[in-house]
C-alpha positions, 0 to 999 in steps of 0.5 A, a space after each residue: 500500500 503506498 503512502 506519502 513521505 513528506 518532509 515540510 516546513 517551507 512555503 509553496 510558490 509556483 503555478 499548477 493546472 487544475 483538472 477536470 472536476 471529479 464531481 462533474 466528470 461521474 455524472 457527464 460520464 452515466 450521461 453517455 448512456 443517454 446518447 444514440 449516437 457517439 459522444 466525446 467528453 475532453 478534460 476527464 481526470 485521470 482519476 480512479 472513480 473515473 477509471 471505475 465508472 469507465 469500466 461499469 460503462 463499458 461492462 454494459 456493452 458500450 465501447 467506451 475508449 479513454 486516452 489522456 483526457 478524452 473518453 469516447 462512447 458508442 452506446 450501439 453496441 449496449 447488450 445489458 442493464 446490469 451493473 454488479 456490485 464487484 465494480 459499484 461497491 468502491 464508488 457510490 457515484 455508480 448509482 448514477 447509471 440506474 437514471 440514464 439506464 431505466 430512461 433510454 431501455 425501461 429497465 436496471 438492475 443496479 447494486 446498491 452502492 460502496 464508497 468512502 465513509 464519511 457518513 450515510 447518503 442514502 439512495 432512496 431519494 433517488 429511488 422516490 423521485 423515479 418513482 415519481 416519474 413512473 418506475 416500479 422499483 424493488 430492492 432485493 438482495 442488494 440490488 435495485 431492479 427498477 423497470 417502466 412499461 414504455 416511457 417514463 412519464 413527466 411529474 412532480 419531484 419534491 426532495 426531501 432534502 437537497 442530494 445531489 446524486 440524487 438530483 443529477 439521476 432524476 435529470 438524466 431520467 427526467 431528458 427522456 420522461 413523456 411530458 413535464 417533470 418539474 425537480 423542486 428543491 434540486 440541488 445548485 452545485 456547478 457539477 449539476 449545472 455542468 450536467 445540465 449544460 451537456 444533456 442540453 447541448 445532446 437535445 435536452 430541454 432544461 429550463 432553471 438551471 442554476 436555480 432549486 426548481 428544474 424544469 424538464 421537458 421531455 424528448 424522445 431522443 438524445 444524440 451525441 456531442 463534444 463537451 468539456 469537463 468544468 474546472 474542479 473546485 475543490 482541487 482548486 480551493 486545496 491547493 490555494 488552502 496549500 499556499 495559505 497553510 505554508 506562507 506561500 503563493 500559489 496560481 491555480 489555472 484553467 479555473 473559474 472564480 465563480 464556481 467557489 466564491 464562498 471558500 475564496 472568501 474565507 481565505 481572504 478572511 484569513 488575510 490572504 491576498 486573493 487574485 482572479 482573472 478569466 481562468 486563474 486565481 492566485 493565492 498569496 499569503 505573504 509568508 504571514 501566519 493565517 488568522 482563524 475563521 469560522 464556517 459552517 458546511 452548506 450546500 451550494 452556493 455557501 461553503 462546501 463541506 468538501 473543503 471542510 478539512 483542508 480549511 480546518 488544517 489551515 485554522 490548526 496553525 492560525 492566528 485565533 479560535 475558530 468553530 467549524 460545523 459540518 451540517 452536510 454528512 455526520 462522520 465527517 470529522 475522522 481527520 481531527 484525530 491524525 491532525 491531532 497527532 500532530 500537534 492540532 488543539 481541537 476539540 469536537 462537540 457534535 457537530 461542531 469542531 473548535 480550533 484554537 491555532 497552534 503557531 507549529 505543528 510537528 511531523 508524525 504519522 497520519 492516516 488518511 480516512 476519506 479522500 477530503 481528509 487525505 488532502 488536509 493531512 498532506 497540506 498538513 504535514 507541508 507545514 509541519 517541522 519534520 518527516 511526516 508518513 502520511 498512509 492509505 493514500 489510495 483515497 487521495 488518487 481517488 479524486 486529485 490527478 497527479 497530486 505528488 507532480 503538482 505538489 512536487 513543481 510548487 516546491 513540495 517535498 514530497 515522494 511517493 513510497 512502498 509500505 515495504 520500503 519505510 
């Protein structure tokens, strides 16, 4: 298993290209399935949720090819509606072809879902909503068999609560639905407008988009497109959390400020000096010390729970106190004991965590829990005096491309080793 050597303690400066988000790449990808004719997704993370979907995709009969950071797809050759739990047991995004699957063939059977375990998220909001839109659904002997006579048909979805996955799978069902669907209290995050944007441009008819009530008028066909994976977020806002907790500077390209004004506006609460352009944002932290802020994890357009970590490790070394509530998942505090470990003073209640900075902290070995919190023990132990082993980096490649390169080009010491090795 490999993990992280990372000798710390000098700042970050330099430049690095942000990928593809991993958020929107999964539900770009399922959306294939909805094309009657080949489509061609370009910026693709080289990631291994993708490298994961890719191949539950292609298990369906559909030739998929993926090379650098294009994936292609001619669904024409789609043989079944069967995606096994050997490949959906490591990613939960891979309910995300139940949707597309049931709208085009009127039938799935799709295993209930595996993944991190950063608290429950369960399917059946998901499952209520295609119901809404005429599915028969059981569940048995962890799988969803989902069918339709005929077509989907158009209706009214109301979400318990905002999902995202949940709001993205009704979308790609709704595209292809007989008549109307109208989502209520959908979720707003860039991912779902990315989705949007991409099924309109195959011939779907979306109206709302980047607002809570969607409203989908149905077509009878979806044909294939080119379309660009929108620049990832949360890849961008780490490693500018990676120039704030070091004293660096950092410019992160091919980007979009607006995608991420709420985190942006924490680290200039930090006292950072934050710049934008067209498709940069540069962090620049004047080898001062952070001064603490507090936030609380919201959905899109407040602060995500996603940077949730990575802000939390700059508050272990900031100037102050500072109170962090996570409102979006229950188990999302496995980060604060190996921060902990290295010299953090926090203090969980709950939901809430209290920081109180630490002017150092010192290197130890850590262990990453999920993949958020795998990036908050790297930039972490970036700061941290000393040799730190960070383990169970398997996390971290699940949704950062190339992290050691780009860390390494700003200055990082960082290599990647064997557990045998060390």
């Amino acid at each position: 298993m490999d993990k992280f050597l990372i000798r710390g303690g000098k700042p970050l400066n330099g430049e690095v290209r942000i990928s593809g988000a991993k958020n929107a790449a999964l539900p770009l990808l399922a959306a294939m399935i909805l094309a009657e004719t080949p489509i061609k997704l370009t910026n693709v993370p080289r990631l291994k949720d993708v490298d994961t979907l890719v191949k539950l995709i292609a298990g369906l009969g559909i030739t998929m090819t993926y090379q650098d950071d294009t994936v292609t797809a001619d669904t024409s050759t789609l043989n079944n509606q069967f995606a096994p739990y050997e490949l959906v047991r490591t990613m939960r995004a891979s309910i995300l072809v139940l949707g597309p699957l049931l709208a085009r063939y009127g039938e799935a059977k799709v295993s209930l879902p595996g993944g991190c375990a950063i608290g429950s998220r369960p399917v059946d909001q998901h499952l209520k909503a295609l119901e809404a839109l005429g599915a028969e659904i059981e569940v048995e002997a962890g799988y969803v068999n989902a069918k339709v006579n005929g077509r989907l048909k158009g209706g009214e979805v109301i979400f318990d609560m905002v999902t995202v996955g949940g709001t993205e799978n009704i979308l790609m069902a709704a595209v292809l639905a007989e008549g109307v669907t109208t989502i209520r209290n959908a979720a707003r995050e860039p991912e779902i407008t990315d989705l949007a944007h991409l099924l309109n441009k195959m011939g779907a008819k979306i109206e709302g988009i980047d607002t809570d009530t969607l409203v989908v008028t149905g077509v009878e066909k979806l044909n294939g497109c080119e379309y660009a994976v929108v620049a990832d977020r949360i890849e961008t806002g780490s490693y500018l959390a990676a120039a704030a907790i070091t004293g660096g500077k950092i410019r992160t390209t091919h980007t979009r400020a607006e995608l991420m004004e709420a985190v942006l506006e924490k680290f200039q609460e930090m006292g950072a000096v934050v710049s934008t352009g067209d498709d940069w944002i540069e962090l620049d932290m004047q080898g001062k010390r952070p001064k603490a802020v507090s936030f609380c994890t919201l959905p899109h357009p407040d602060f995500p729970t996603d940077m949730q970590a990575q802000l939390m490790a700059v508050n272990a070394i900031a100037d102050g106190e500072a109170k962090i509530s996570e409102t979006i998942f229950e188990n999302r505090f496995m980060h604060v004991p190996e921060l902990c470990r290295m010299g953090a003073n926090i203090h969980v209640e709950g939901h809430d965590a209290v920081v109180v900075g630490v002017e150092k902290l010192q290197a130890a070995p850590v262990m990453a829990t999920d993949l958020r919190a795998s990036f908050s023990l790297v930039i972490a132990a970036l700061a941290a005096e000393g040799e730190t082993l960070v383990d169970r980096i398997y996390h971290i490649d699940r949704g950062y491309e190339h992290v050691e390169e780009k860390l390494r080009a700003l200055g990082a010491d960082i290599q990647r080793v064997k557990a045998d090795t060390v």
